[in-house]
C-alpha positions in Angstrom: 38.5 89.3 150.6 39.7 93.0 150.1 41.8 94.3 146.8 45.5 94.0 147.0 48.0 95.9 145.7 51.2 93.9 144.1 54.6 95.6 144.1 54.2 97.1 140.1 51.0 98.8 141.5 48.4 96.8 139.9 45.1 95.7 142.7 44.1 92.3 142.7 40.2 91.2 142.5 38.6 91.2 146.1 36.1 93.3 148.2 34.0 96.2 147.0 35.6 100.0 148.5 35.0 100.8 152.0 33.4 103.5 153.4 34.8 106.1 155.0 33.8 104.7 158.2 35.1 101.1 157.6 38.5 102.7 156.3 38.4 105.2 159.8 38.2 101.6 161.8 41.2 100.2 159.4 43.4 102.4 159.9 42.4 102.3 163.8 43.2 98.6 164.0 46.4 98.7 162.1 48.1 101.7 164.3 46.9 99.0 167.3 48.8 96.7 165.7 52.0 99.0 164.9 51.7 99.4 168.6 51.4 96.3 169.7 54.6 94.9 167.3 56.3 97.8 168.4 56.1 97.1 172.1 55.6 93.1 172.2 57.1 91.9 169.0 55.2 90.6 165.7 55.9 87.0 167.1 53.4 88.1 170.3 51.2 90.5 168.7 48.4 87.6 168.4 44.7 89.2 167.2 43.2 88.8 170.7 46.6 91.5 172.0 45.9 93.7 169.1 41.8 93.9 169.6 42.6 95.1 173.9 45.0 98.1 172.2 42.5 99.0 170.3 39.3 98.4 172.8 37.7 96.1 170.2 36.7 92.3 169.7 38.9 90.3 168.1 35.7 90.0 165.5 35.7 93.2 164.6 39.5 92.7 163.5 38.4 89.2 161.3 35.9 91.4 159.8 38.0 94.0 158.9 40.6 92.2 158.1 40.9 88.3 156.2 43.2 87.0 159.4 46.7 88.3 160.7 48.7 88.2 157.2 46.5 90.5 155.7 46.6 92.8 158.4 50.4 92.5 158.4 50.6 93.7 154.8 48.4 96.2 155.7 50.7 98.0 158.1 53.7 97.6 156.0 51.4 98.8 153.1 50.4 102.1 155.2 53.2 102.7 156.4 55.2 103.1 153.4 52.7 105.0 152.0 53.0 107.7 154.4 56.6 107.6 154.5 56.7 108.3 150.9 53.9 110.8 150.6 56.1 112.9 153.5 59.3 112.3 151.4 57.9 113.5 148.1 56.3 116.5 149.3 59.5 117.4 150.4 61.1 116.8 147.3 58.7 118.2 145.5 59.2 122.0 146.7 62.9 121.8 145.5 64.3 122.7 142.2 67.6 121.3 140.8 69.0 118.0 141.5 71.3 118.4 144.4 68.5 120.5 146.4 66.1 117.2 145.8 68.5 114.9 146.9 69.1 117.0 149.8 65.3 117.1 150.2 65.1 113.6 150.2 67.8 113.0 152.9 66.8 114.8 155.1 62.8 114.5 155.0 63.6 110.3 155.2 65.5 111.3 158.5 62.8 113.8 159.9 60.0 111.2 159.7 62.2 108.6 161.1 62.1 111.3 164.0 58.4 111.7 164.1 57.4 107.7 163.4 60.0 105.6 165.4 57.1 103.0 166.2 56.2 103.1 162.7 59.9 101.8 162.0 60.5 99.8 165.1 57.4 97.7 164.2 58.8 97.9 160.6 62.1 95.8 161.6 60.8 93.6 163.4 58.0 92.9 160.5 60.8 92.6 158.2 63.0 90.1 159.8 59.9 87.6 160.7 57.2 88.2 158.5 56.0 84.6 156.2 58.3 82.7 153.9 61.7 83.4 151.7 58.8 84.4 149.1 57.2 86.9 151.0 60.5 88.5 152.4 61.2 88.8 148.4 57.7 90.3 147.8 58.2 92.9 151.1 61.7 94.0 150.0 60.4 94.5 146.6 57.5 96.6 148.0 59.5 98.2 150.2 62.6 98.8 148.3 61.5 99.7 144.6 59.3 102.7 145.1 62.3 104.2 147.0 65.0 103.0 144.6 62.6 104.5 141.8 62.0 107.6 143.3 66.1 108.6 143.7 66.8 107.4 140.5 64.4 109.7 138.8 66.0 112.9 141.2 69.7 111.5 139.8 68.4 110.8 136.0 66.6 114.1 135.9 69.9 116.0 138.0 72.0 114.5 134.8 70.0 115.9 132.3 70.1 119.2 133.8 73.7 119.3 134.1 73.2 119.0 137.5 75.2 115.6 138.7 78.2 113.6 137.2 77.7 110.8 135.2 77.3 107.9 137.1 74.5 104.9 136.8 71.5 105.7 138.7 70.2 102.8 139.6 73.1 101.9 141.3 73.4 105.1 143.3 69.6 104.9 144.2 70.6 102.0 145.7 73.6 103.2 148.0 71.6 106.1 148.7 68.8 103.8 150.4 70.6 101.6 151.5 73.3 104.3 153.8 69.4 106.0 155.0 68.4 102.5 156.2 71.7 101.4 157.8 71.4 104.4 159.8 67.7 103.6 160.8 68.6 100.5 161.6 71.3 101.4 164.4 68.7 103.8 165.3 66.1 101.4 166.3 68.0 99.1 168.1 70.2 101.8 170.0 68.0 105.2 169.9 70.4 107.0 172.5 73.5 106.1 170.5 72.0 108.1 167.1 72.1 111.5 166.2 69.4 111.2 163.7 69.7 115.1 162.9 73.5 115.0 162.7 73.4 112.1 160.3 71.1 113.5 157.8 73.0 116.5 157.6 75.9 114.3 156.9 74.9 111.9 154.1 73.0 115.1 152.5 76.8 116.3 152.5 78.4 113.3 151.3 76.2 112.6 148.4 76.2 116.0 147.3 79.9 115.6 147.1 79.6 112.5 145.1 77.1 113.4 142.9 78.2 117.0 141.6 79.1 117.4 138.8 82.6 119.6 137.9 83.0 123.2 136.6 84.8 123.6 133.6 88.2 123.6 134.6 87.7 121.8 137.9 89.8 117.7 138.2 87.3 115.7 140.1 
């Protein structure tokens, strides 16, 4: 059984590291799968579907792979991770707070753009994916890092002067949340979405929340 990561970050006992060539095939099998979720549905994206997008035997998936839960959390695992390494190295070239919201806006919005299998598959993992338990333990993997990561933009914007006063925590929250309502709609009605157009827009609005006043200036 291979290591796991829980949502704090901590790995969990289980096979030694892979080699560069057993990660290459990994990471093969699970964009098969992302494309076999995205097109079929989780509840038809069986191991034998997954192996024919790939071009592989369904054995090659058990050993890579300790059945289809583990591959599951895989995907969501990877794609999350490349979400938020694109995010933060967008964030990261910014200085002052409202420029890093910004930043963080509209680089959620561009990979939406570039990955919309990635978050088609995403959805559909998300609404049928194992027990209440599990739903708990994917929103809390999915949700904390990005709560975290706007929280420390607001906290470090009100140090500088930058924002209002406010809690962050909570604003983290509407700020993820109004990025994922959008995807949302945006999955299940591409056409109707201007994913461009809405990025600018919620950059806009949140800098207007967030700002804080000039001397002199009634908010």
């Amino acid at each position: 059984m291979r290591s796991k990561i829980t949502p704090d970050g901590r790995k969990t006992p289980g096979r030694k590291k892979s080699t560069f060539i057993e990660e290459t095939r990994r990471r093969q099998i699970v964009g098969g799968a992302i494309t076999t979720i995205a097109s079929a549905g989780l509840a038809q994206a069986s191991l034998a579907r997954i192996a024919d997008e790939v071009g592989i035997s369904k054995s090659v998936i058990s050993y890579h792979f300790d059945g289809r839960d583990e591959l599951i959390e895989e995907i969501v695992t990877s794609l999350l991770a490349e979400s938020n390494r694109f995010i933060r190295s967008r964030v990261e070239r910014e200085t002052g707070g409202p420029a890093r919201l910004r930043a963080y806006i509209e680089a959620s919005f561009a990979f939406m753009a570039d990955h919309r299998e990635n978050f088609v598959a995403m959805v559909d993992i998300w609404g049928s994916f194992g027990t209440v338990e599990a739903k708990r333990a994917f929103n809390a993997t999915a949700y904390d890092p990005c709560r975290r990561h706007i929280e420390g933009i607001l906290r470090r914007g009100q140090q500088d002067g930058d924002f209002r006063d406010f809690t962050p925590r909570t604003l983290a929250s509407t700020v993820q949340g109004a990025i994922d309502g959008v995807m949302l709609q945006w999955v299940f009605d591409e056409a109707a979405v201007d994913l461009a157009g809405c990025a600018a827009e919620l950059a806009d609005m949140f800098d207007l929340a967030t700002r804080a006043s000039a001397p002199g200036e009634a908010r």
